[in-house]
ZAVO-542938 format. One line per field, with one value per residue (C-alpha): x, y, z; residue number from 1. Coordinates in Angstrom, 2 decimals. Example, Ala and Ser with C-alpha at 12.3 -4.5 7.8 and 13.67 -1.06 7.14 Angstrom:
<recs>
east <- 12.30, 13.67 .
north <- -4.50, -1.06 .
up <- 7.80, 7.14 .
pos <- 1, 2 .
</recs>
This chain:
<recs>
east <- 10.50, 13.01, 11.56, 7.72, 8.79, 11.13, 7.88, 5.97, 8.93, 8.77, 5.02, 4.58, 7.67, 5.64, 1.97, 3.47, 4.95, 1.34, 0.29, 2.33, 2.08, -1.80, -1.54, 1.01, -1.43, -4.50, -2.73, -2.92, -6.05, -8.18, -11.68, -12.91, -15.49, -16.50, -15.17, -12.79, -9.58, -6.78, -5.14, -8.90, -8.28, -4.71, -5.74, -8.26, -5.68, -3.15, -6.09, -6.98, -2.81, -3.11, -6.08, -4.98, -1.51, -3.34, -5.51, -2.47, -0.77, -4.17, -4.74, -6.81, -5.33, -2.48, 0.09, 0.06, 1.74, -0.94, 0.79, -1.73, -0.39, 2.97, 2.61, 1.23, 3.81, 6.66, 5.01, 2.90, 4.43, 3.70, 0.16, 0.17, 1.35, -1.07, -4.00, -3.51, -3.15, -6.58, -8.28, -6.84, -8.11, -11.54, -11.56, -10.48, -11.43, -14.43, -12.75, -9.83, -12.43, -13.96, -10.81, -10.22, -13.94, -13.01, -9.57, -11.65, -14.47, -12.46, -9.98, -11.97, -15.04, -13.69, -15.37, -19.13, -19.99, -22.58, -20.30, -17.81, -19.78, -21.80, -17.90, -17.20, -20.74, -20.00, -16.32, -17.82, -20.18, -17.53, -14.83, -14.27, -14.03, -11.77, -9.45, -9.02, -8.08, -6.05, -3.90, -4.31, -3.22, 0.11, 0.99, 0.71, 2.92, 5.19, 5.53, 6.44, 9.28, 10.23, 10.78, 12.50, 15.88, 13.75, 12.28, 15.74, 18.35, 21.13, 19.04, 21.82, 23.74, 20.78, 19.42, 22.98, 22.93, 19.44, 19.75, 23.60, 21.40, 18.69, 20.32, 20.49, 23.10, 25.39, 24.97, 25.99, 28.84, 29.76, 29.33, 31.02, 33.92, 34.94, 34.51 .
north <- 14.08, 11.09, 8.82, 9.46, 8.73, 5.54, 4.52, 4.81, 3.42, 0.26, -0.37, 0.15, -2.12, -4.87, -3.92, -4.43, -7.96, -9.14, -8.00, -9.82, -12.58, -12.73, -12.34, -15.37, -17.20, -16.56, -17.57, -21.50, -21.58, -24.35, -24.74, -27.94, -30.05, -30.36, -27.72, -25.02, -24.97, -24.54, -21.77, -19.91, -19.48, -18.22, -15.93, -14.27, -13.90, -12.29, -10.15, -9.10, -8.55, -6.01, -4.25, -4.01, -2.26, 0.11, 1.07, 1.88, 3.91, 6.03, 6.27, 9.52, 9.27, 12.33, 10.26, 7.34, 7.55, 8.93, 9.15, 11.73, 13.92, 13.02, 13.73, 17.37, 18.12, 17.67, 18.88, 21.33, 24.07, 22.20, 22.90, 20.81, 17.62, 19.09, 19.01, 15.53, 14.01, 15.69, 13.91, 10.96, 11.26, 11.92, 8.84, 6.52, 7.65, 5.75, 2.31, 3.94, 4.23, 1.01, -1.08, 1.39, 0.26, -3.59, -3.01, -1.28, -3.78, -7.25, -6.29, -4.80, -7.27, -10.65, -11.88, -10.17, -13.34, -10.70, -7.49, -9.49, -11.19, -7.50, -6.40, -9.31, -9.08, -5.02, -6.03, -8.78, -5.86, -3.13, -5.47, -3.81, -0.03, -1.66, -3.44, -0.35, 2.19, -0.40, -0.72, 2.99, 3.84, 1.43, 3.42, 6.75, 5.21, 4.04, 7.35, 8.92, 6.71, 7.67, 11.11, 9.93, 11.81, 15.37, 14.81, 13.84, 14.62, 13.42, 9.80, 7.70, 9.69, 10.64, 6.80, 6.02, 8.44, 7.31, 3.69, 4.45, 6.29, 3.81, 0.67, -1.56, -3.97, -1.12, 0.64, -3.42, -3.41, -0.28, -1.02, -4.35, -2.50, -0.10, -2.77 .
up <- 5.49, 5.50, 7.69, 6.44, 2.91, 3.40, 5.65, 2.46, 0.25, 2.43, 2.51, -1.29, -2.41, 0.16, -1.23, -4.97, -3.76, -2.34, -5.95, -7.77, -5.26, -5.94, -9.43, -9.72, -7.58, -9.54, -12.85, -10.80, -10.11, -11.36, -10.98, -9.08, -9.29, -5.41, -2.82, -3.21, -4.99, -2.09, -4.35, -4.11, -0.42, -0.60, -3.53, -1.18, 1.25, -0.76, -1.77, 1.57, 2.39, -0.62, 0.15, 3.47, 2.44, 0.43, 2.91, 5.04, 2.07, 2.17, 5.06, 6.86, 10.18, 10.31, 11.94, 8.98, 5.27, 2.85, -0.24, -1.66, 1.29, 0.46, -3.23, -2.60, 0.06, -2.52, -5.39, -4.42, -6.26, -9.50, -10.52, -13.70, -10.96, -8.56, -11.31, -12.56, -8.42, -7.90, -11.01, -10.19, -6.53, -8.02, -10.33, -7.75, -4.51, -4.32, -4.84, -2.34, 0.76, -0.19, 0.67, 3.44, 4.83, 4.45, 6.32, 9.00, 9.06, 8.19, 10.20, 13.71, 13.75, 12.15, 15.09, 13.81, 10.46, 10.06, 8.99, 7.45, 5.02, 4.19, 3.40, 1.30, -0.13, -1.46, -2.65, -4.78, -6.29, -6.57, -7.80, -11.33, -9.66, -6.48, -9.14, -11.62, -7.58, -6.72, -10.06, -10.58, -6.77, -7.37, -10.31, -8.49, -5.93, -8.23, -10.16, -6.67, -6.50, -9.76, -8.53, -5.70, -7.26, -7.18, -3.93, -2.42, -5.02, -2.05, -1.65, -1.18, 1.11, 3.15, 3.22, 4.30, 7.41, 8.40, 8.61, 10.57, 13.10, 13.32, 12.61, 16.36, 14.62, 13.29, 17.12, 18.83, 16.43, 17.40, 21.15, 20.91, 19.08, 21.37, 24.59 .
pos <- 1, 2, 3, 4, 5, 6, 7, 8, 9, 10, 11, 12, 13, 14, 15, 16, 17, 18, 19, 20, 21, 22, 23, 24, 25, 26, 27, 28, 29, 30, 31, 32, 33, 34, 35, 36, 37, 38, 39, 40, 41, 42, 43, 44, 45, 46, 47, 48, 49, 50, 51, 52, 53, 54, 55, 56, 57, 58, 59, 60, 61, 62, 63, 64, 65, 66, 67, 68, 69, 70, 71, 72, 73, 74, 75, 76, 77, 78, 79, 80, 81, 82, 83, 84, 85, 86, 87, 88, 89, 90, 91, 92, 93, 94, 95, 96, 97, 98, 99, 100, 101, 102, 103, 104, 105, 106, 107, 108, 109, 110, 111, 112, 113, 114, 115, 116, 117, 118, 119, 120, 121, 122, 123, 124, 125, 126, 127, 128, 129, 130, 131, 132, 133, 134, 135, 136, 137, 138, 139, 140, 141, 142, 143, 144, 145, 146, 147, 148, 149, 150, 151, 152, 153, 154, 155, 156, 157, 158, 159, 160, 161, 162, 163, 164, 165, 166, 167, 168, 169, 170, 171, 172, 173, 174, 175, 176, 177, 178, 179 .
</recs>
């Protein structure tokens, strides 16, 4: 369960950077008088960056993080925890496969105007419900983290051992030490 929940650990510390990144960015925006503001266009990027990494950190294909999948697998004894993920799936599910559908569509036909501007065109509609999943989908995250010492009450030990064992510098220093 290591490796699947460092993977996760990894994507969510970057998804709340491009958050804060496009939060920072938005507070300098200022609206011009011809043309767009060259902040607007980074903003949108940032936003895309985000909705992409929360796509991946809900994602439906079995071999990716899904941190609704990891939540139930390490709590599934708890029905009160158990209870409370399943509300929260239900309240922001809909924004959740939203942003999945713009990764999917921005990201596979960039090339089709047509498709891309129809995605743009149903974020722009959906913006209040995609904000409030994507806030409320950090804070789950977040609270999984804050767990991290039930999940893995040994943490620092095991995230010791794993990076030794998959860490190519620490295997060339070894290598180089014993030529």
């Amino acid at each position: 369960k290591m490796p699947l929940y460092l993977s996760f650990k990894i994507r969510f510390i970057e998804a709340v950077q491009f958050a804060k990144l496009r939060k920072d960015t938005v507070a300098l925006c200022k609206p011009v008088e011809y043309g767009h503001d060259c902040t607007e266009h980074l903003v949108h990027t940032l936003q895309a960056a985000l909705y992409t990494w929360v796509a991946g950190l809900n994602d439906e294909d079995s071999r990716s993080v899904n941190v609704f999948r990891l939540w139930k697998e390490f709590f599934e004894s708890d029905a009160p925890t158990m209870q409370k993920l399943d509300e929260a799936i239900a309240e922001i599910g809909l924004g959740l496969d939203l942003i999945r559908t713009f990764r999917n569509s921005h990201g596979a036909h960039a090339d089709r105007f047509d498709i891309l501007l129809g995605t743009h065109r149903a974020l722009q509609e959906n913006q209040p419900l995609i904000e409030k999943s994507v806030s409320y989908f950090l804070e789950i995250c977040e609270a999984l983290v804050l767990q991290e010492q039930l999940i893995f009450p040994d943490f620092a030990a095991r995230l010791e051992a794993f990076m030794r064992a998959h860490n190519l510098n620490d295997a060339f220093r070894c290598i180089a030490a014993s030529t």
